[in-house]
C-alpha positions in Angstrom: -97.2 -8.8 -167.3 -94.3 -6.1 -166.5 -91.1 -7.0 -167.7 -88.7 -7.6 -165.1 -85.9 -4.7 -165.7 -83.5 -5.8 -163.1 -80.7 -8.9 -162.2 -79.7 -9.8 -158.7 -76.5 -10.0 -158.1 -76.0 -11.7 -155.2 -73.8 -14.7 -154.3 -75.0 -16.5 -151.3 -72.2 -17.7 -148.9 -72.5 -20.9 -146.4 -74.3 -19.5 -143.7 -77.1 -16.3 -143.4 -75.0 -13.8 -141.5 -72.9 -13.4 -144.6 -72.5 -13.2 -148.2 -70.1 -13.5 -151.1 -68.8 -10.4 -152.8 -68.5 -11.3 -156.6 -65.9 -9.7 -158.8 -66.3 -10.9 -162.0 -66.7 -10.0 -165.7 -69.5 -7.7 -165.9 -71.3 -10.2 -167.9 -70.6 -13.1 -165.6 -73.9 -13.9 -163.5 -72.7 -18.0 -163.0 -72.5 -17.1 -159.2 -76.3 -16.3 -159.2 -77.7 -18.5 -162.1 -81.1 -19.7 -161.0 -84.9 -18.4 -159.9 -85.8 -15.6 -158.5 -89.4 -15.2 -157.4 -92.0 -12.2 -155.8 -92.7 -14.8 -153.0 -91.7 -18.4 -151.8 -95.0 -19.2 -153.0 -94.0 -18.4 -156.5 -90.9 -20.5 -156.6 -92.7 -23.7 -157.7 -92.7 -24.7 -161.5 -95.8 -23.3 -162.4 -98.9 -25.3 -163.9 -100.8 -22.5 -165.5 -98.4 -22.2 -168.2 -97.7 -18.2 -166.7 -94.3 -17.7 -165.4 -93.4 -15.1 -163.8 -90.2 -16.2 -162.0 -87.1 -14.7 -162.9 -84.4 -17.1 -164.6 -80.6 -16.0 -164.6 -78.3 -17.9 -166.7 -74.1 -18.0 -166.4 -73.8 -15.9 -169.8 -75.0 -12.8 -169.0 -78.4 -13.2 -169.6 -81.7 -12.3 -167.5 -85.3 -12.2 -167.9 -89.0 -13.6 -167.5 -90.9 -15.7 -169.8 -91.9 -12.7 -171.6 -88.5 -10.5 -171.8 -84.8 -11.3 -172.3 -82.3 -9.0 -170.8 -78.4 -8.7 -170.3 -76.4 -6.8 -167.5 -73.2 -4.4 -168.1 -71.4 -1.8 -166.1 -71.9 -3.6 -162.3 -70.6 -1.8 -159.9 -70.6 -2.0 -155.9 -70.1 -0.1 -152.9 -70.8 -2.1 -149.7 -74.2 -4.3 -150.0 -75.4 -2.1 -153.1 -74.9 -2.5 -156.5 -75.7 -0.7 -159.8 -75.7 -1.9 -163.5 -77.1 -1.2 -166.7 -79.8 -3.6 -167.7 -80.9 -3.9 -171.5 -83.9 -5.8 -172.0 -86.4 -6.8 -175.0 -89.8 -7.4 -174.1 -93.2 -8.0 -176.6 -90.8 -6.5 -179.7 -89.7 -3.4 -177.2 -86.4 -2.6 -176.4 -85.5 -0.7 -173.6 -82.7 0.1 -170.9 -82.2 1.4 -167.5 -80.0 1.7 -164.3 -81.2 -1.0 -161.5 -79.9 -0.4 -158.3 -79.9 -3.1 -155.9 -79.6 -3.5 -152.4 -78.9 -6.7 -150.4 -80.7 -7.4 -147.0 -79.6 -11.2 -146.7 -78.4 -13.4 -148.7 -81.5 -14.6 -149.8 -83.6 -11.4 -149.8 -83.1 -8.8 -152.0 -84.7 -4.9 -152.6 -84.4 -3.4 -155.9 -84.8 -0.3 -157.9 -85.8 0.1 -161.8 -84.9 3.3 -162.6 -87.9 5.6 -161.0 -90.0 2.9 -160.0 -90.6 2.0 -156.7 -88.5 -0.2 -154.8 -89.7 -3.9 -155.3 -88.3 -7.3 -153.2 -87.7 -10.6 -154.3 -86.4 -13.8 -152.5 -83.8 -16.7 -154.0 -86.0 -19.9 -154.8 -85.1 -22.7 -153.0 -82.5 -25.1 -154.8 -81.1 -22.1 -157.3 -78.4 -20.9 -154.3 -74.5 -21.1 -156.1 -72.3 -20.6 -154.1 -69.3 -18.2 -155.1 -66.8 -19.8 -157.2 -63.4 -21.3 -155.2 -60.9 -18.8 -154.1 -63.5 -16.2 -154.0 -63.0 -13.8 -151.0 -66.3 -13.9 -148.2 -67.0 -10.7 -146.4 -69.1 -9.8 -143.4 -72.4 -8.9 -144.3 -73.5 -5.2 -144.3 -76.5 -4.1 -142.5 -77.4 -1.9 -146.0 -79.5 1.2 -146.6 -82.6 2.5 -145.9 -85.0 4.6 -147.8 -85.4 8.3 -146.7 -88.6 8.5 -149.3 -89.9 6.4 -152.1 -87.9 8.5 -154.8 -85.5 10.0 -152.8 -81.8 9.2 -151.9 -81.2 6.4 -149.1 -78.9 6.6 -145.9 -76.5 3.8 -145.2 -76.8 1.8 -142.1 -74.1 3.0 -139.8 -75.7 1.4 -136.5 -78.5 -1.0 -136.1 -78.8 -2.6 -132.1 -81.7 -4.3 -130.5 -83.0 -5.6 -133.8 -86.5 -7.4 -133.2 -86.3 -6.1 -129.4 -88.8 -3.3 -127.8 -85.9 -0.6 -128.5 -84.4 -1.7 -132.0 -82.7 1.5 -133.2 -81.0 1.8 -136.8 -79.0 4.9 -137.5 -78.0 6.0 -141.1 -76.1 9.0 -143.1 -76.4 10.0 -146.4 -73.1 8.5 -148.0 -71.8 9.5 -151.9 -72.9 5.7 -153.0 -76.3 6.9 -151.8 -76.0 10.2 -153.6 -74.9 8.9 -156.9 -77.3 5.7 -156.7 -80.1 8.8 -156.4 -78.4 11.3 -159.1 -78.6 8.7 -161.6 -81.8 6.9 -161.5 -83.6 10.8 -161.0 -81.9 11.5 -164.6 -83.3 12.4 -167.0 -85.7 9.0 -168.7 -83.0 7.0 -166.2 -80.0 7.1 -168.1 -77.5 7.8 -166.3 -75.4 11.4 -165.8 -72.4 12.6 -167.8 -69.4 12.5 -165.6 -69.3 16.6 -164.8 -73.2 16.6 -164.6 -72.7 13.8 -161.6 -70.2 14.6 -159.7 -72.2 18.5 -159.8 -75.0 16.1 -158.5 -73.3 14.0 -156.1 -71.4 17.1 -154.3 -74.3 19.1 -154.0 -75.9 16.0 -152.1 -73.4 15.8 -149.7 -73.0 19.3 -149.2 -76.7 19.2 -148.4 -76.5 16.0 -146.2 -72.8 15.9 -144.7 -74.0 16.6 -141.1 -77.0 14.9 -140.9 -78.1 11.7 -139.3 -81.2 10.0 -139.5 -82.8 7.5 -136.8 -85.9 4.8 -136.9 -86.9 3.1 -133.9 -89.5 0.4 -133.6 -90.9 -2.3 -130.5 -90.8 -5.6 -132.0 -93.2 -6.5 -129.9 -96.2 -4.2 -130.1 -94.8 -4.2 -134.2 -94.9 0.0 -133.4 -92.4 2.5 -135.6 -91.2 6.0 -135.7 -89.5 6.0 -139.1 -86.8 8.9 -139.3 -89.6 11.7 -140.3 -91.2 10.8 -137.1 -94.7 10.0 -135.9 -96.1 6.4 -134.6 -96.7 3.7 -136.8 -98.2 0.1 -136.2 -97.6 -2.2 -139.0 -100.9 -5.1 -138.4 -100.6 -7.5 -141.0 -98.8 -8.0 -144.4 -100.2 -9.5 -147.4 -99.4 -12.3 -149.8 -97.4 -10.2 -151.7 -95.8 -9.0 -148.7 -97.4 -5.6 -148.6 -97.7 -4.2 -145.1 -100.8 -3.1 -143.7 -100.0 -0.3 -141.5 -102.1 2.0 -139.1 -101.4 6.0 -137.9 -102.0 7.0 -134.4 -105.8 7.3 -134.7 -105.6 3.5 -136.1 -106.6 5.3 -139.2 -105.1 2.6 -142.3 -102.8 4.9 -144.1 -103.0 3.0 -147.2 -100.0 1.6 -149.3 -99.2 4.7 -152.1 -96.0 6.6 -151.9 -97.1 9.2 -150.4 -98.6 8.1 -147.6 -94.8 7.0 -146.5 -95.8 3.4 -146.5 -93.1 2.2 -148.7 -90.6 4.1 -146.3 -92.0 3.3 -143.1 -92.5 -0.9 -144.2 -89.0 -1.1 -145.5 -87.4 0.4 -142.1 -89.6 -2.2 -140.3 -88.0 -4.9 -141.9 -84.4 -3.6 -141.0 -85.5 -2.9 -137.5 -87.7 -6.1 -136.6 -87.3 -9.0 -139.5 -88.2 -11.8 -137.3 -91.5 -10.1 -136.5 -92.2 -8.9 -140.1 -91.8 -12.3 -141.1 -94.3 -14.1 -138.4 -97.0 -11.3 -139.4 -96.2 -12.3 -143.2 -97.1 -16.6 -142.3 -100.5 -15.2 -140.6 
């Protein structure tokens, strides 16, 4: 089993339209304690003696059944966050930079470094709420991914969502540039302070007049992510992979360079009600 190399750190507030932004000690997860899971499905004690939920505790600490970890350096900037996670897993120690976006309160996508992006949901009966006195916020619309290992664009319009013309509109901001600087370091460690903001500038130099666009029917499930082309996403899996078909109905597979990661992720900003009815069939 992988080691889970990442904490969520989200703090659900009373309804699902907005969330609780935490500002605590950086080693202070009691907002979040609880079970994460890969699926609903997962959420359930499990009677095979494998576990492969993912347990926070107040303290700090975070891990599997197979790999203890602990969180340091959070840091936020709208719905995303970045830390340093440092984990020890079957005698091996390792750490890297998780970045962590948050689509709902209970739905989360994450990023390990120079993995792929992976989501998780909040097991039912885990949700803390945010401690008293704790100040509630809107909730932001979020990022989406330009490519698999690339830099993301933050949301800055998203109308008609699960309609025949949802449209979701995003620029390139500096929390998306320095999110990308630093998990494309070198072995994921993270930039000196000169070597990022070198990073970071040239991004935005690069990406200060651009805007990209997605636009999908909710009905017919059809996409044309930002890079263009038509997409029909015809099923999703157990693990909530996306089955998705070109223009000639052609399967165009689920590896990162097909764009599926991309193109799956932007259907689930675009039309979550109807990614979620394909994902119960």
């Amino acid at each position: 089993m992988a080691p889970f190399r990442a904490i969520f750190l989200i703090a659900a507030a009373s309804t699902v339209t907005s969330i609780t932004v935490v500002k605590a000690q950086s080693t202070d997860l009691s907002p979040i304690a609880g079970f994460w899971a890969l699926d609903k499905a997962d959420c359930g004690t499990p009677t095979n003696g494998y576990d492969e939920r993912l347990k926070i505790e107040a303290n700090g600490k975070n891990g599997s059944a197979e790999s203890s970890c602990s969180a340091s350096s959070i840091k936020s900037a709208g719905s995303r966050l970045t830390f340093r996670n440092r984990c020890l897993s079957e005698g091996e120690r390792f750490a890297s930079t998780v970045t962590l976006d948050m689509a709902s309160p209970d739905r989360i996508t994450w990023k390990d470094g120079k993995q792929p992006a992976v989501t998780y949901v909040r097991c039912s009966g885990s949700k803390n709420e945010g401690p008293r006195g704790t100040a509630t916020a809107s909730f932001e619309a979020g990022s989406f991914n330009l490519s698999s290992h690339g830099y993301s664009a933050t949301i800055i319009s998203l109308t008609g969502p699960d309609t025949p013309n949802a449209t979701m509109t995003g620029r390139v901001t500096r929390a998306d540039a320095e999110e990308e600087c630093q998990r494309n370091s070198s072995n994921g460690d993270g930039l000196k302070p000169k070597a990022l903001e070198r990073c970071v500038s040239a991004t935005i130099s690069k990406e200060r007049s651009k805007e990209y666009v997605a636009k999908a029917n909710c009905s017919s499930r059809t996409i044309i992510p930002h890079f263009g082309g038509t997409f029909t996403v015809v099923a999703v899996s157990d693990i909530g992979t996306a089955r998705i078909l070109d223009r000639l109905k052609q399967d165009i597979g689920s590896a990162t360079a097909s764009g599926a990661p991309t193109i799956q992720e932007q259907f689930e900003k675009l039309c979550p009600v109807a990614f979620k009815r394909l994902r119960k069939l």
